[in-house]
C-alpha positions in Angstrom: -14.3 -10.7 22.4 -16.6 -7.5 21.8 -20.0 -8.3 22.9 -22.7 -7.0 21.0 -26.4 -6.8 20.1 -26.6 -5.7 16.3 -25.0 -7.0 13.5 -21.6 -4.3 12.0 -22.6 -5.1 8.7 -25.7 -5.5 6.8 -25.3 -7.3 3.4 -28.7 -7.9 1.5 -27.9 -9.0 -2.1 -30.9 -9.7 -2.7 -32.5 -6.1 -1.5 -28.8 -4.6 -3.2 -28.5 -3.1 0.2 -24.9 -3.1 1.9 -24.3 -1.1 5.5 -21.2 -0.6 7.6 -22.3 0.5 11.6 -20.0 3.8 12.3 -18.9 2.3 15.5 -16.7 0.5 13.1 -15.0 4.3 12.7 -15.3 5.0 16.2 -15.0 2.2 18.9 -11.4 1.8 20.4 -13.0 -2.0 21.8 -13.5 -2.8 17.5 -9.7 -1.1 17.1 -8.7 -3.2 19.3 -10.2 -6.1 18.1 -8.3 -5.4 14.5 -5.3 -5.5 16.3 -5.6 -9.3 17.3 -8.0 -10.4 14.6 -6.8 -8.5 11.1 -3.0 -7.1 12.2 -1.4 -9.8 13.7 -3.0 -12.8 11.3 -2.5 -11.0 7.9 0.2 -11.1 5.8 1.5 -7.3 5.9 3.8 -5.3 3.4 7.4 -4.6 5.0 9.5 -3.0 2.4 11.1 -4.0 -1.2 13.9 -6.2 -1.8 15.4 -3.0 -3.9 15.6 -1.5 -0.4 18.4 -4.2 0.4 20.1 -4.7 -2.8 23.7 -5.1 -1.3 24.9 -7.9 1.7 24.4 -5.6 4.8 21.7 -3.3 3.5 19.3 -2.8 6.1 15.9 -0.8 6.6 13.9 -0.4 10.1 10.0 -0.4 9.9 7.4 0.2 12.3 4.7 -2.7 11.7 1.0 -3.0 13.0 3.1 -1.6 16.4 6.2 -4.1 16.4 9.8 -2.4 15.1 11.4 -4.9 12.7 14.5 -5.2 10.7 14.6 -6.4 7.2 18.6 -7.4 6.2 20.0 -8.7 3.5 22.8 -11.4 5.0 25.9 -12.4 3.6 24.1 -15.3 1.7 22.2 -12.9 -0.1 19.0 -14.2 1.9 16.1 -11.5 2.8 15.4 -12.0 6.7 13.0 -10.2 9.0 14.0 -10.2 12.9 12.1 -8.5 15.7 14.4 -5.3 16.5 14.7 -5.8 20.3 17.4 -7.2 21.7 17.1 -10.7 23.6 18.7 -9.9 26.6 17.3 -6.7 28.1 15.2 -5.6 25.2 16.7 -2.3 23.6 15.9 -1.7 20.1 19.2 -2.9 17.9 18.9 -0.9 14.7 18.8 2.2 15.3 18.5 4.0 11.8 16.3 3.9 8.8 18.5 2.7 6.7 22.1 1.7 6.3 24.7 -1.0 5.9 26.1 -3.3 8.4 28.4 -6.1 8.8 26.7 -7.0 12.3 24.2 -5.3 14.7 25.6 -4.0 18.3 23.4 -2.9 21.2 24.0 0.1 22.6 22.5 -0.8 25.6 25.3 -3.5 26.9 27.3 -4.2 23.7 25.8 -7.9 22.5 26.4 -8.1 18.9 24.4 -9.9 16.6 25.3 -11.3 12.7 23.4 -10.2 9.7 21.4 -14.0 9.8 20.4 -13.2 13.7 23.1 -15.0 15.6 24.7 -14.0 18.8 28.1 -13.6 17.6 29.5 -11.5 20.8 29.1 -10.2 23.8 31.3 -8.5 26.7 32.4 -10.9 29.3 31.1 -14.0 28.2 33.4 -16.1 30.7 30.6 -14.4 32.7 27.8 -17.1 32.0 27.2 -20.5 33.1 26.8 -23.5 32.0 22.8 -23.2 31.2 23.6 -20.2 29.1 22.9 -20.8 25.2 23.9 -18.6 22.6 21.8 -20.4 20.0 18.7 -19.7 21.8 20.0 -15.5 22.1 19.8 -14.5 18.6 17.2 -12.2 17.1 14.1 -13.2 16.9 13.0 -13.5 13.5 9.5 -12.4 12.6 7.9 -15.9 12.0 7.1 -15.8 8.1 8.6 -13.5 5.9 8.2 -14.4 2.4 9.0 -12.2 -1.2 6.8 -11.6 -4.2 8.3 -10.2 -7.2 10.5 -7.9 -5.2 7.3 -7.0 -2.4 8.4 -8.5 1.0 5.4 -9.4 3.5 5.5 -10.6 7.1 3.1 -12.4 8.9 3.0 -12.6 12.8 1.0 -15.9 12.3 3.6 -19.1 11.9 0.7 -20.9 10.6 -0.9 -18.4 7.5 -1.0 -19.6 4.2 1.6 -18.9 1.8 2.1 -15.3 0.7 1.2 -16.3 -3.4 -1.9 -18.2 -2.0 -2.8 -15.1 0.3 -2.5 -12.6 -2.6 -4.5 -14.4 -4.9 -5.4 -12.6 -8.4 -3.3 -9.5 -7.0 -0.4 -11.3 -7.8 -1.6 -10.5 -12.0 -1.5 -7.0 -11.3 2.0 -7.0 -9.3 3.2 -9.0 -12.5 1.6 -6.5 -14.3 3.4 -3.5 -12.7 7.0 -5.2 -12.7 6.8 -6.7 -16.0 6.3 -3.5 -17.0 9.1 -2.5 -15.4 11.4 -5.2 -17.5 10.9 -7.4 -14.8 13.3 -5.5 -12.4 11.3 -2.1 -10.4 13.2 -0.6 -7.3 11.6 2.3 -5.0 13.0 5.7 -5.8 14.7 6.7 -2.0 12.9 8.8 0.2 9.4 8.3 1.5 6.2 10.5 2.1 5.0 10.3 5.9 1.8 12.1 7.1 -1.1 11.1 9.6 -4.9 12.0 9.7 -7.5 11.9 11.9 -9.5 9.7 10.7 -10.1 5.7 11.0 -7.4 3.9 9.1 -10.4 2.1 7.3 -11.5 5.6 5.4 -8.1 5.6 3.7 -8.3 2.2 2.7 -12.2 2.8 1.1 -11.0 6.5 -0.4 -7.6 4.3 -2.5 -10.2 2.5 -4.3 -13.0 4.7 -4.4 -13.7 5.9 -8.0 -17.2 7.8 -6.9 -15.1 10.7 -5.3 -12.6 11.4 -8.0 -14.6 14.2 -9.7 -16.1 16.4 -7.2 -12.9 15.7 -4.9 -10.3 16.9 -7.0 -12.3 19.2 -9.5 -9.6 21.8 -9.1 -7.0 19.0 -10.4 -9.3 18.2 -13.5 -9.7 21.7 -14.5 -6.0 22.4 -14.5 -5.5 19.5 -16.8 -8.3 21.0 -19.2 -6.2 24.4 -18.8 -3.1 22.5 -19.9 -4.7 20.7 -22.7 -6.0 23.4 -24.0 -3.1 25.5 -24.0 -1.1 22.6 -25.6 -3.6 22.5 -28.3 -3.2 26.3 -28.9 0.5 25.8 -28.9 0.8 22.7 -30.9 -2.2 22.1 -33.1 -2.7 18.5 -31.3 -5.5 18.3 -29.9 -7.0 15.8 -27.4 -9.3 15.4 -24.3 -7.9 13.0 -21.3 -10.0 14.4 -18.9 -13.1 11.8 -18.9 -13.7 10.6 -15.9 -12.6 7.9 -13.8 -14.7 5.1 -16.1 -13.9 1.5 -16.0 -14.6 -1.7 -14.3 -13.7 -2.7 -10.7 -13.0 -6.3 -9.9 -12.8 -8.6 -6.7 -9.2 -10.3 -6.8 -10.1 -12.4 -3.7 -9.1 -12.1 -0.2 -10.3 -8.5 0.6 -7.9 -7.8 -2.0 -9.4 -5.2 -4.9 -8.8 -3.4 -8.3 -11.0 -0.7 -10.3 -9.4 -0.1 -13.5 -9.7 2.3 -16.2 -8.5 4.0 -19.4 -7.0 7.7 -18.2 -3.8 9.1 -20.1 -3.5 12.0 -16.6 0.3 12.7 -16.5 1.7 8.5 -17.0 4.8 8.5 -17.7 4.2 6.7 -20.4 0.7 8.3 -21.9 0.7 8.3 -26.2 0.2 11.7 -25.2 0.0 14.2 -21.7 0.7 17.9 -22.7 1.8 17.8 -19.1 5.5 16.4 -21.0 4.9 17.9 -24.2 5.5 16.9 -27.9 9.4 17.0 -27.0 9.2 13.9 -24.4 6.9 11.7 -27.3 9.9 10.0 -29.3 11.1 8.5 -25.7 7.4 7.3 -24.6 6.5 6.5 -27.8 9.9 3.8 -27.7 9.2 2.9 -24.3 5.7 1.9 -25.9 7.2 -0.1 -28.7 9.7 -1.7 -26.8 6.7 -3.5 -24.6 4.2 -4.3 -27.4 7.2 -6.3 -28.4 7.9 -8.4 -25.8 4.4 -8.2 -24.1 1.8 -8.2 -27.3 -0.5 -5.6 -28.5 -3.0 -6.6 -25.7 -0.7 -6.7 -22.5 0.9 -3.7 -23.5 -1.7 -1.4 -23.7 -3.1 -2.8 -20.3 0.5 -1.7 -19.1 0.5 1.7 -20.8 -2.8 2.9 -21.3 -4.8 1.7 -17.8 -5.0 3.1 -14.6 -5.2 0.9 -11.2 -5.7 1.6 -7.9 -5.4 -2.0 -6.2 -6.0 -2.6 -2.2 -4.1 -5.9 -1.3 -5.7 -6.3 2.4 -6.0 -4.9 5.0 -3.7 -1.8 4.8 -1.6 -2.1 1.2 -2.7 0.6 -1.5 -0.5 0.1 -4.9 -1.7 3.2 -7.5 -0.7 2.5 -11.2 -1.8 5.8 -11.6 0.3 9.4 -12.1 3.0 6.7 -11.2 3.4 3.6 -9.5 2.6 4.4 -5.5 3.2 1.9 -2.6 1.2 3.3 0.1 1.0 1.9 3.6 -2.0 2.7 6.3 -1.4 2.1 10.0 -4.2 2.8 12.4 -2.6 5.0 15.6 -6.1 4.6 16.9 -9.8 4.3 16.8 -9.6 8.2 14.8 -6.2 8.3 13.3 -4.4 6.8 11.2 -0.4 7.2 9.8 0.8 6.8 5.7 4.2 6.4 4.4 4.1 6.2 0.3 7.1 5.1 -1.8 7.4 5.4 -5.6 8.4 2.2 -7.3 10.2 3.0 -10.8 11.7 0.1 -13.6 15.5 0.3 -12.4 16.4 0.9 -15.6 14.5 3.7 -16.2 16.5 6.8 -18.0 16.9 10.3 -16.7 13.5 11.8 -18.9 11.4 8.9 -17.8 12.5 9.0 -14.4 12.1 13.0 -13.9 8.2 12.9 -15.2 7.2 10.1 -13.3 8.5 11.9 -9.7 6.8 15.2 -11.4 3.7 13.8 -11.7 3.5 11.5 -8.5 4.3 15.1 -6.6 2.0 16.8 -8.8 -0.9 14.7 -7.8 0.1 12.3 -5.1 2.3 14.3 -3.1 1.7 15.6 0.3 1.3 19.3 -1.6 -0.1 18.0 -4.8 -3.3 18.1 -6.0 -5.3 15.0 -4.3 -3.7 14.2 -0.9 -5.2 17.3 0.7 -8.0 17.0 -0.9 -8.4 13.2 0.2 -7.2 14.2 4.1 -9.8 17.3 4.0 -12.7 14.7 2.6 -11.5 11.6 5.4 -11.2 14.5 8.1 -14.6 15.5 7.5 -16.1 11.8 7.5 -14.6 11.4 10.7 -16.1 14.4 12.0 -19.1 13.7 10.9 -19.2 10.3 12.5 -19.9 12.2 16.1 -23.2 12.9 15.2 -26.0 10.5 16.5 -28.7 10.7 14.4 -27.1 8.2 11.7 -26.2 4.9 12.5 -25.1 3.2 9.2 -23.1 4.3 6.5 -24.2 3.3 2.7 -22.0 1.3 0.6 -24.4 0.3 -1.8 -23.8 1.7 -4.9 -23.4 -1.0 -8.0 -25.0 -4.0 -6.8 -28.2 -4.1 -8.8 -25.0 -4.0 -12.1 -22.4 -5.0 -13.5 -19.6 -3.2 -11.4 -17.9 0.6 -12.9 -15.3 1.9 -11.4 -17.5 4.9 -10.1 -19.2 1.8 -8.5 -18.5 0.2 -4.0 -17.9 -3.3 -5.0 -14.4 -2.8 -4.5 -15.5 -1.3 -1.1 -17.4 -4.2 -0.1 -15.0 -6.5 -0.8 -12.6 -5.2 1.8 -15.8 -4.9 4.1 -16.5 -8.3 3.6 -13.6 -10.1 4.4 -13.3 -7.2 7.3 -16.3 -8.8 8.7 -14.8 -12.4 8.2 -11.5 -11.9 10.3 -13.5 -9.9 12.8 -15.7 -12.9 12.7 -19.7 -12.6 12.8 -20.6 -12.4 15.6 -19.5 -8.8 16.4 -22.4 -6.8 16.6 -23.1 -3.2 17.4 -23.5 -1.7 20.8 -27.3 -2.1 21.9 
């Protein structure tokens, strides 16, 4: 229990004041704290069930600290098992990725099934009577449940169910896969980088629509460049740089969205001279196709609108330049690792498929346009955070309206339920 005098939050709806203490950035007692209280109690994203498409397929994450397994068995069943091994505790699979007909220790040999079960082991005339291989398996993580294709675990037996955790998230996951024909996968490979900074900045600066424009000016401008040039070229013209307008909503559970109308490099924009006139007969079917089978409405919610969605604590999923899965791990108190997927409709052609991986490196990408922007900005907060002459950082914007996207609702959402797993009587240092 942190013991403390002041309150970590201040939340004055009437005043439409909202504070966050920096010792929240700062304390290794508070990271603690989320280590017990948010990490090992929330349901957390493991991989995606496109990962393990094939009995066998296997992938190896690192989660809040614990190495797991996720497996697809012979039954065609999704499992999650602690990747130690129950008898002197080596880690058992030992790649990223890979398929498997069983799982051997290195250590001393003991070989495990895809479903967990000790199926082998040298010298097993060498145990008694008390010894039980039922009780040797793999430890499976103890809930591990699947939406739409997004795999969560939960080190808490006794969570609620994964579609009553995610709440209104769940629309927007629909939203993403239906999109995708009901069937996305991740593209392979991964981005991996780390920052020093609080893992919380990361989470805040996903759904922070404030810092879009003075951030990543020098993005902006070189989509005006391009426009322009298109325009000169082609005689179309059109301006899709406005802003980063819209609405943000609470979804429940920490869990946020802002959304907003912004045509920057989709895909599947009506029109982005970043593609050119030549790629517009193939969006423009893609378009057709799901104004179809979704309606007018749905479609162009699909199409047409940005969303950068926070399932929490730690899940970023961008419907942005492309669809991004991010993930955010504190190391510490002041740093903090990322690993980012792209999640495509499996179906997806070779055109579709090349401008959505140009324009999730173009912007996304650990050289692109916003992530060193974003790591320079989170840096700098984190720097900032040594100085003692400020206690409380600001997160007031947008109460006294109805919430834009440029607005911190979305930010206090995830600050609120923060507070509610941390509990409140955590206070700040007198």
């Amino acid at each position: 229990m942190i013991e403390h005098s002041k309150p970590l939050i201040l939340d004055d709806e009437q005043r439409h004041v909202f504070r966050v203490h920096r010792s929240t950035m700062v304390s290794p007692d508070i990271a603690a704290a989320e280590r017990d209280r948010i990490f090992q109690r929330c349901w957390l994203y493991l991989g995606h069930e496109s990962e393990v498409r094939a009995p066998g397929d296997f992938v190896r994450r690192t989660i809040a600290g614990q190495p797991l397994i996720l497996v697809r068995g012979k039954d065609a069943v999704v499992r999650s098992f602690f990747n130690t091994c129950p008898h002197r505790g080596a880690t058992i699979c030992r790649q990223d990725a890979g398929n498997a007909k069983a799982f051997q220790c290195f250590y001393h040999a003991w070989t495990f099934g895809l479903d967990g079960a000790l199926i082998g082991l040298p010298d097993d005339a060498g145990y008694g009577d008390g010894f039980d291989r039922g009780e040797m398996g793999l430890a499976p993580v103890p809930r591990c449940e699947s939406y739409r294709g997004f795999v969560f675990v939960c080190f808490d037996a006794n969570v609620v169910s994964l579609v009553g955790y995610l709440a209104r998230a769940k629309d927007y996951l629909d939203l993403i896969v239906d999109a995708a024909d009901g069937a996305a996968e991740v593209i392979g490979g991964a981005h991996d980088y780390a920052l020093n900074a609080n893992w919380k900045l990361l989470c805040e600066n996903s759904i922070d629509g404030y810092h879009g424009l003075p951030v990543h000016e020098t993005y902006f401008k070189y989509l005006t460049r391009i426009e322009k040039r298109a325009a000169e070229e082609t005689g179309v013209g059109v301006v899709s740089v406005k802003g980063v307008f819209g609405g943000a909503i609470d979804l429940g559970n920490g869990h946020s969205v802002i959304e907003y109308e912004a045509p920057w490099g989709r895909p599947i924009a009506k029109w982005s001279p970043l593609f050119g006139l030549a790629a517009q007969p193939e969006i423009e079917a893609i378009r057709a196709r799901l104004r179809e089978k979704h309606g007018e409405q749905r479609a162009r919610q699909m199409v047409d609108m940005n969303r950068n969605m926070l399932i929490f604590p730690n899940l970023v999923v961008n419907d942005i330049m492309a669809v991004v899965i991010r993930t955010i791990w504190p190391v510490d108190a002041t740093r903090m690792c990322v690993r980012s997927w792209q999640l495509a409709p499996a179906s997806e052609t070779e055109g579709p498929r090349e401008r959505r991986l140009e324009a999730f490196l173009t912007f996304l990408g650990p050289g692109g346009f916003a992530t060193p922007d974003d790591v320079e900005a989170l840096e700098s907060c984190q720097a900032g955070f040594a100085c003692q002459g400020i206690e409380w950082n600001d997160i007031s914007r947008g109460m006294n309206r109805e919430p834009l996207t440029v607005d911190e609702l979305q930010i206090r959402t995830f600050w609120r339920r923060w507070a509610q797993m941390m509990t409140v009587r955590d206070t700040v240092p007198a």
